[in-house]
C-alpha positions in Angstrom: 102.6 167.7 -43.2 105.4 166.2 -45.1 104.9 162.6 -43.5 101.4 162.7 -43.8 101.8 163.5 -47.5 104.0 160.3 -47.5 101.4 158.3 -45.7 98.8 158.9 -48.1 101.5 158.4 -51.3 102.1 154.8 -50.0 98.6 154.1 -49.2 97.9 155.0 -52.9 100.8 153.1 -54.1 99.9 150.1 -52.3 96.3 150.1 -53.2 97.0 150.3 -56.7 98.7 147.5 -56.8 96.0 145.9 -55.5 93.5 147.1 -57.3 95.7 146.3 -60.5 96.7 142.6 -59.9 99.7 141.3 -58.4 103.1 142.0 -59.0 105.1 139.7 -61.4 108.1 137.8 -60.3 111.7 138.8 -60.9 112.5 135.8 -62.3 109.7 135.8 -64.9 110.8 139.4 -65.7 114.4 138.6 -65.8 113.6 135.6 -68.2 111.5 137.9 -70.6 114.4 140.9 -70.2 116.7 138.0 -72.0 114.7 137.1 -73.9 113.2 140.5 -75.6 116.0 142.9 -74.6 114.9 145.8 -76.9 111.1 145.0 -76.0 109.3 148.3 -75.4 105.6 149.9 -74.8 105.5 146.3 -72.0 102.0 145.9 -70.5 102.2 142.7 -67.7 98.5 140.9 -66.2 98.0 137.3 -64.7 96.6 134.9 -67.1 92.1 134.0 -66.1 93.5 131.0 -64.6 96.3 132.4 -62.6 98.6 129.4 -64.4 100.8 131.8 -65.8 101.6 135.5 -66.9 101.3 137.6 -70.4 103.1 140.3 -71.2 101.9 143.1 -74.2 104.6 144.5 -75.9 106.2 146.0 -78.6 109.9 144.4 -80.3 111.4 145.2 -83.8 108.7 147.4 -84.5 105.6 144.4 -84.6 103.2 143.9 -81.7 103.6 140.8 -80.1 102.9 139.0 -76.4 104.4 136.4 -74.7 103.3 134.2 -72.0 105.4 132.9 -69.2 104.5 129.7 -67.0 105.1 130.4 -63.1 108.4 128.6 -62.9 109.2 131.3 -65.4 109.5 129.6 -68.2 108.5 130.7 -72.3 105.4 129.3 -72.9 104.4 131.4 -76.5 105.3 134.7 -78.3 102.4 135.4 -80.8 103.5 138.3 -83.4 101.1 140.1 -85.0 101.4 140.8 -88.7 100.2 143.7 -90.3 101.0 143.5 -94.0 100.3 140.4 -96.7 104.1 141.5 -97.8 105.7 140.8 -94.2 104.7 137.1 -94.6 107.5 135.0 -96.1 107.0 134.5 -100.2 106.3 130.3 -99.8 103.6 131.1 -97.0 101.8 133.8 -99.7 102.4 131.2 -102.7 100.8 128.2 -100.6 97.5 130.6 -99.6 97.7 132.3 -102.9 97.7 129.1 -105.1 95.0 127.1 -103.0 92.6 130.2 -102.3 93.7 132.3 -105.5 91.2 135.3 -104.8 91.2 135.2 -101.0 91.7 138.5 -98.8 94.2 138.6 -95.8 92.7 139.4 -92.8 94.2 138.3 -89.8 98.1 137.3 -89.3 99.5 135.9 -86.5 103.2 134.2 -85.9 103.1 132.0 -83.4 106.7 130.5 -81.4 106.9 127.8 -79.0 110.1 126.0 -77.7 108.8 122.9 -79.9 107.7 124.7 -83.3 106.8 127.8 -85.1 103.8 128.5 -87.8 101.6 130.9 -88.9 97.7 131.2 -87.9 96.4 133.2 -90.9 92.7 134.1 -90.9 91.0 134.6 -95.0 88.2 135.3 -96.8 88.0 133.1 -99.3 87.2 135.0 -102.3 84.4 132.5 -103.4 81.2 133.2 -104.1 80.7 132.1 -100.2 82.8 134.2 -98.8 83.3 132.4 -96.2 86.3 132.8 -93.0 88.8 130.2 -93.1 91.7 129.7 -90.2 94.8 128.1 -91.8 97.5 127.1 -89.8 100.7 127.4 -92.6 104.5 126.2 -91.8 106.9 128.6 -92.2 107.9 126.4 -95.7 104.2 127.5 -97.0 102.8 123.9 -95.8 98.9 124.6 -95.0 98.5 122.2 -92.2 94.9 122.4 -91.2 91.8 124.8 -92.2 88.5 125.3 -90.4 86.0 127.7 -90.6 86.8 131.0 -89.1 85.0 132.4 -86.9 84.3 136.3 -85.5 86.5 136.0 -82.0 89.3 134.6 -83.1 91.5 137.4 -82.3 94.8 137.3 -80.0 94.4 136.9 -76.7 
């Protein structure tokens, strides 16, 4: 009885792991356990294109995911901010002082190995009310702006 208990454990086991995706390598694991080693609440999946993995998590109290190439390398962290007042004071200034009655409604902080900004989705507080995307330096230079539009959202 006790093996056959055991049987059907591993069979469960094993099919959920199929049934949930693949496992992730140790060495991607091992390079995101270096790199975030107070990371908690950590959700792993396989990017669409299989190019690469994303891990969900949680790390000095801000939601945030990562993506790893398969040679294990950091690709990305995108933070997500939840408060105007988290922002530093020359990225609010910039976005203040060029859209002075806008709303904050999306903010992201994104890192690569090559650079680090801020993706900050407004409504512009014009009679348009119209969605704008700035990308903003972390010195409060607003780099580009297009129109926003309903899915950007993290990935």
């Amino acid at each position: 009885m006790k093996y056959f208990k055991l049987i059907i454990i591993t069979f469960f086991l094993l099919s959920t792991q199929l049934l949930f995706g693949q496992t992730i390598p140790k060495e991607v694991k091992a390079t995101f356990d270096t790199k975030y080693p107070d990371a908690s609440a950590v959700d792993w999946s396989i990017l669409e294109d299989d190019n690469g993995y994303k891990v969900d998590f949680v790390d000095e109290e801000k939601s945030k995911y990562a993506v790893f190439s398969l040679a294990a390398e950091w690709l990305e962290t995108i933070t997500t901010i939840n408060n105007k007042r988290e922002l530093p004071e020359l990225v609010q200034e910039s976005i203040d002082e060029a859209y002075p009655e806008c709303s904050y409604d999306l903010m992201l902080f994104s890192e690569t190995p090559e650079q680090s900004y801020f993706t900050i989705t407004i409504t512009s507080g014009t009679e348009e009310n119209e969605k704008l995307v700035l990308t903003v330096t972390e010195n409060g230079e607003i780099t580009s702006v297009s129109e926003g539009n309903e899915n950007h959202r993290p990935q």
